[in-house]
C-alpha positions as CSV (number, residue, x, y, z in Angstrom):
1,X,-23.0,-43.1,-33.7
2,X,-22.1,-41.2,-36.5
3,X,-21.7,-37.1,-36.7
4,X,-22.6,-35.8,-40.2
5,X,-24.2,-32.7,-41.6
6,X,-28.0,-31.9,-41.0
7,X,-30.1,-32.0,-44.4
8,X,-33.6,-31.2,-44.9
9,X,-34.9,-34.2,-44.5
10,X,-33.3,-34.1,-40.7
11,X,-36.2,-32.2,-39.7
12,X,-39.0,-34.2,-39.3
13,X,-36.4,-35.8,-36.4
14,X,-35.1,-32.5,-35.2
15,X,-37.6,-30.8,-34.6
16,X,-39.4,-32.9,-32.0
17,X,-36.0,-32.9,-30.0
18,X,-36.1,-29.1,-30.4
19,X,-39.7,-29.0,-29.3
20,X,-39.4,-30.9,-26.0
21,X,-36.1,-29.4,-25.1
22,X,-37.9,-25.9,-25.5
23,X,-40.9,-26.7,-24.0
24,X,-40.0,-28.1,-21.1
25,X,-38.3,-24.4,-20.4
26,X,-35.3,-26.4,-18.3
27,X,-32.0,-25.7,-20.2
28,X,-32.8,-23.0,-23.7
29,X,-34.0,-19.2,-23.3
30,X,-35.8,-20.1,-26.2
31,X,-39.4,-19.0,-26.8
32,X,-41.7,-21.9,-25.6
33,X,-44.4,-21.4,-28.4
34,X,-41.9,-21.1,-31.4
35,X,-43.0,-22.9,-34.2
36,X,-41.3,-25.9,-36.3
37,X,-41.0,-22.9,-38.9
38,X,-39.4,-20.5,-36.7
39,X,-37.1,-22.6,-34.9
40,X,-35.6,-24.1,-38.4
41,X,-35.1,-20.7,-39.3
42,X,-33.0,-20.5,-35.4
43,X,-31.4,-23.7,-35.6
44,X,-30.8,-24.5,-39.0
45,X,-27.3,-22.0,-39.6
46,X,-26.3,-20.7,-42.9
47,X,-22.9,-21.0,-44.3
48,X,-20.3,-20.6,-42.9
49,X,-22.0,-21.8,-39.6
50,X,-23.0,-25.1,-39.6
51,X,-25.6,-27.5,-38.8
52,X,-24.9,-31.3,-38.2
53,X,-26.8,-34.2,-36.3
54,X,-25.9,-37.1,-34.9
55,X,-27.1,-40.5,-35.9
56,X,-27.4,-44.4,-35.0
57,X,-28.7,-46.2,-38.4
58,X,-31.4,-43.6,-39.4
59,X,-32.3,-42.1,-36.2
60,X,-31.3,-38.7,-34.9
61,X,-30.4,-38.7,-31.4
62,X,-28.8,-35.0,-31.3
63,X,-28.1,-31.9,-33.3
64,X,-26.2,-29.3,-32.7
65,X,-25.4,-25.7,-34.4
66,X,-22.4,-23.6,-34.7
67,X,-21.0,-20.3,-35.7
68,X,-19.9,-17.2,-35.3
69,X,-20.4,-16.2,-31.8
70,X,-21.2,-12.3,-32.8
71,X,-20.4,-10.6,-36.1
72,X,-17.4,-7.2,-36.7
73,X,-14.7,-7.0,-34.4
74,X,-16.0,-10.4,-32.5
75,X,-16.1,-12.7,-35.0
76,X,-12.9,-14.3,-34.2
77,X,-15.1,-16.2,-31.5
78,X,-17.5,-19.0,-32.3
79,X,-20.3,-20.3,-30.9
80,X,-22.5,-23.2,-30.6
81,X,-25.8,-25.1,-29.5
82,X,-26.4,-28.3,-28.8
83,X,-29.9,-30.7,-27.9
84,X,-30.2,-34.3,-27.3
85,X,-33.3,-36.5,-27.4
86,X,-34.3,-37.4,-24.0
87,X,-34.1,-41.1,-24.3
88,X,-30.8,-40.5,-25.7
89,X,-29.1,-38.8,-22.6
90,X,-26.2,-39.7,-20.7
91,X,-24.6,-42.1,-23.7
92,X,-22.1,-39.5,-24.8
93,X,-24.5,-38.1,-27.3
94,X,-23.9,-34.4,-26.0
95,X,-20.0,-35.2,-25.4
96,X,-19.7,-36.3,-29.6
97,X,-21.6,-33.3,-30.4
98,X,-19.2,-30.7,-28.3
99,X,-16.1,-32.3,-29.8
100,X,-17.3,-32.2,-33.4
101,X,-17.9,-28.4,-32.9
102,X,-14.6,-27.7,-30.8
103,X,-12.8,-30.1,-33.8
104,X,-15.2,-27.4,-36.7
105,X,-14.6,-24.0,-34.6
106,X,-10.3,-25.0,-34.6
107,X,-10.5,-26.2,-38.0
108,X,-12.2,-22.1,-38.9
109,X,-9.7,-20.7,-37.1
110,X,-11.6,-19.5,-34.4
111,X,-9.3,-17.8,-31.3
112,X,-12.1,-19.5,-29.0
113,X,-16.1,-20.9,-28.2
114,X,-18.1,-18.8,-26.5
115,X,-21.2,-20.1,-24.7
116,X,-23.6,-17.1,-24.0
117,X,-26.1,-18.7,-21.6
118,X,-26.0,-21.8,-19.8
119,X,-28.4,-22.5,-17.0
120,X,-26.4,-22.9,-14.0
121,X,-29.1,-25.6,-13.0
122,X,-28.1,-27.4,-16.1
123,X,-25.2,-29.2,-13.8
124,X,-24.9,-32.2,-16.5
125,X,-23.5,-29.3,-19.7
126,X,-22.5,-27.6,-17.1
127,X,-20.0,-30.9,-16.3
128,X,-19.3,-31.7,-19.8
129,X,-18.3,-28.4,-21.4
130,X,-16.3,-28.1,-17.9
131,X,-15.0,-31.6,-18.7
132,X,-14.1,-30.3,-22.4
133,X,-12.2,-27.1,-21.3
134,X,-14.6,-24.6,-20.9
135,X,-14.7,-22.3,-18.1
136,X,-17.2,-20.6,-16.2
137,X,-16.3,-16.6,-16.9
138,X,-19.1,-15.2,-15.5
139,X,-22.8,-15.7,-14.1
140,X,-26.1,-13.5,-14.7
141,X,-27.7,-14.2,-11.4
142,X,-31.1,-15.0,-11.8
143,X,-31.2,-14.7,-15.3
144,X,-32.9,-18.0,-16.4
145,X,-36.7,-18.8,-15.5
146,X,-36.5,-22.5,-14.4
147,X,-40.1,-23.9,-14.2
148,X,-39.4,-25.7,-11.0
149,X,-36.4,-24.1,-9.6
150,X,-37.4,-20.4,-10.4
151,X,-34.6,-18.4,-11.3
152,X,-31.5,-19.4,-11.4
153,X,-28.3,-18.0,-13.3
154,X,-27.0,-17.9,-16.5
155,X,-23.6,-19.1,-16.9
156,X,-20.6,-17.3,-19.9
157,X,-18.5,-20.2,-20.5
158,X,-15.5,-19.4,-22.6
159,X,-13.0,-22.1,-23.9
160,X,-9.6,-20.2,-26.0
161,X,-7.9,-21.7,-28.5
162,X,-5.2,-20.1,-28.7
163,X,-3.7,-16.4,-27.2
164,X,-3.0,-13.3,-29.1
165,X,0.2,-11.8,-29.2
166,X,1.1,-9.6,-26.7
167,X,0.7,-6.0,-27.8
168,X,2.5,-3.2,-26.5
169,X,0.6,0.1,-26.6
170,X,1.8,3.5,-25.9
171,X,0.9,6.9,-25.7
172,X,2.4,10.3,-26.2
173,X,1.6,13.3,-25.3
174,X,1.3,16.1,-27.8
């Protein structure tokens, strides 16, 4: 399996991944009726985010997206995305991914990744980004719409690189 940038001739194989992922309304708050058009313009990031895939031979069996978690006074925080074809599961697909976009988000200079919504019912992410150093910071209870499970939460998961200096503050009074 090799991890390489996504190019536009990627999307004939993303985009069915994308598609069954958000369809099945299981793991993504994504719209269930977005188009191939709209979700390239959701998935496919602009510099300096990134796009990449991963590949056996010719054949996509993930992608994954990364950036800048939010822009102005948090974009020292990145972010990222990642989908697996279904017969692709459980062979470390989702694992390669994570680490390529830990290894990216470092190599930026990122002070941490920042997941902003990860269905709590989603207990295999949940295990890997747990397994790569994230941790659960908080839960939206509720939050997430599972088709079968009704709603469930919405887990922050927050993995820092590295901590800021200790700043000493101090007021006067005038």
């Amino acid at each position: 399996m090799l991890i390489r940038e996504f190019v536009d001739r990627d999307w004939s194989q993303v985009w069915p991944i994308i598609e069954e992922v958000i369809r099945a309304q299981e793991t993504f708050v994504y719209d269930p009726a977005m188009t191939a058009e709209q979700s390239y313009g959701m998935w496919v990031e602009a510099a300096p985010g990134r796009t990449v895939v991963a590949v056996d031979g010719e054949r996509v069996l993930g992608t994954a997206k990364m950036g800048t978690n939010r822009p102005g006074p948090g974009s020292h925080v990145s972010t990222a995305s990642f989908m697996v074809a279904a017969d692709a599961r459980g062979r470390g697909v989702g694992t390669a991914l994570c680490r390529d976009a830990l290894t990216w988000a470092r190599q930026q200079g990122y002070a941490g990744m920042q997941f902003n919504a990860v269905a709590e019912s989603n207990r295999s992410a949940v295990r890997l980004y747990r397994r790569e150093g994230f941790e659960v910071i908080g839960t939206v209870p509720g939050a997430f719409r599972h088709p079968a499970l009704g709603r469930v939460g919405l887990h922050v998961m927050y993995q820092e690189f590295w901590s800021p200096p200790s700043e000493s503050f101090t007021t006067s009074a005038r």
